[in-house]
C-alpha positions, 0 to 999 in steps of 0.5 A: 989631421987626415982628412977623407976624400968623402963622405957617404951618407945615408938618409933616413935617420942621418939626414932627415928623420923619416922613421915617424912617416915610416911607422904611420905607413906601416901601422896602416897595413898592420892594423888593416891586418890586425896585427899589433905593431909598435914604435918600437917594432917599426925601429927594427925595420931601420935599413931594412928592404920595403918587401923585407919589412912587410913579411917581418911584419906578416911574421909578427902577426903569424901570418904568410902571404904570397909574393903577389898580396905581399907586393899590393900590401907595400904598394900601398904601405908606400902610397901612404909614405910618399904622401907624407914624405912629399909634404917635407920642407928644409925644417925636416932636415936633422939638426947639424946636417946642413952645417956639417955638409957646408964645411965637408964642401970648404974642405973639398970632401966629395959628399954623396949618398947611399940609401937602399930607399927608392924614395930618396929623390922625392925626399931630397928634393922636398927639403931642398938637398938634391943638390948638395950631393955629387954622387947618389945611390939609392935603392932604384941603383941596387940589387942588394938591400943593407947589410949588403954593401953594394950601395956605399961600393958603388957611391965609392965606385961613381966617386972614383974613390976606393973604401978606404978613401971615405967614410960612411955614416949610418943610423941602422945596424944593417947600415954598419954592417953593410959599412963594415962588409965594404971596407969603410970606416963607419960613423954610427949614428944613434945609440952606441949600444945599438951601433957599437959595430960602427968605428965611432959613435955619435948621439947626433950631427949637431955641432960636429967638426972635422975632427972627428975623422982623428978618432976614427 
């Protein structure tokens, strides 16, 4: 079996489901704007920048707004999603991450993260996992938001590894994207008609093992 050096993780919706904190935050400042806005719509934000989510939803509702109001709009959009996130607990962690984190550690595969959320430290250390990666990139590290690869190269750069050593993990198909710009290997995971760019796809981390680096 060969085996990657690492695997680099993203965060929302791979190790923790942060995509209901997300849809509340963001209803909050749609319906402040009367603009009619969906779980479904909320899904097309996966991987997507804070300031990039904002204006999609401006253009849902037709409507613009300047650098300045759009910047006062996340602020508080992210106000509200910092308070639910900060309430996690270890119970918010996805079936299987923690198990599957335990034996890429036995095996002596580096673990890292590459997340564009700036909030990535208060989620980590509210479900207790701040410690369990070597590396972690998030969006306070990076220039360029999902699908570009900056975030998994530098996780790759800061493990002294190359792209072809590790292997990515993603839920979003910005995620993949940025994957697949970077030279890795991907693991979507989710649904493998919204991934299928994504080297392999799995519905969940539950009761995954090492042999799924044979199907890559």
């Amino acid at each position: 079996m060969t085996l990657p050096k690492a695997c680099i993780f993203d965060l929302d919706g791979v190790i923790v489901d942060t995509v209901p904190a997300h849809f509340v935050a963001w209803k909050a400042m749609a319906d402040e704007l009367n603009i009619p806005f969906t779980e479904i719509d909320n899904e097309q934000l996966k991987g997507v920048s804070r300031t990039e989510s904002m204006r999609r939803i401006l253009e849902m509702g037709g409507m613009t707004k300047s650098a300045s109001e759009i910047e006062e709009l996340t602020t508080r959009k992210n106000h509200i999603y910092v308070d639910i996130i900060s309430k996690m607990t270890p119970n918010d962690i996805l079936p299987g991450v923690v198990e599957f984190l335990d034996l890429l550690k036995d095996n002596d595969i580096a673990i890292a993260l590459g997340s564009s959320s700036k909030n990535a430290p208060v989620i980590l250390k509210a479900v207790g996992l701040s410690d369990r990666f070597e590396v972690a990139v998030d969006g306070n590290h990076i220039s360029h938001s999902k699908p570009h690869p900056e975030v998994f190269l530098l996780g790759a750069d800061q493990l002294g590894l190359s792209p072809a050593d590790c292997v990515v993990f993603e839920d979003a198909i910005s995620g993949v994207q940025a994957a697949k710009r970077g030279n890795f290997k991907c693991i979507g995971v989710g649904e493998s008609d919204i991934l299928h760019e994504a080297d392999l796809v799995i519905p969940d981390m539950k009761a995954i093992d090492l042999s799924i680096f044979n199907q890559l």
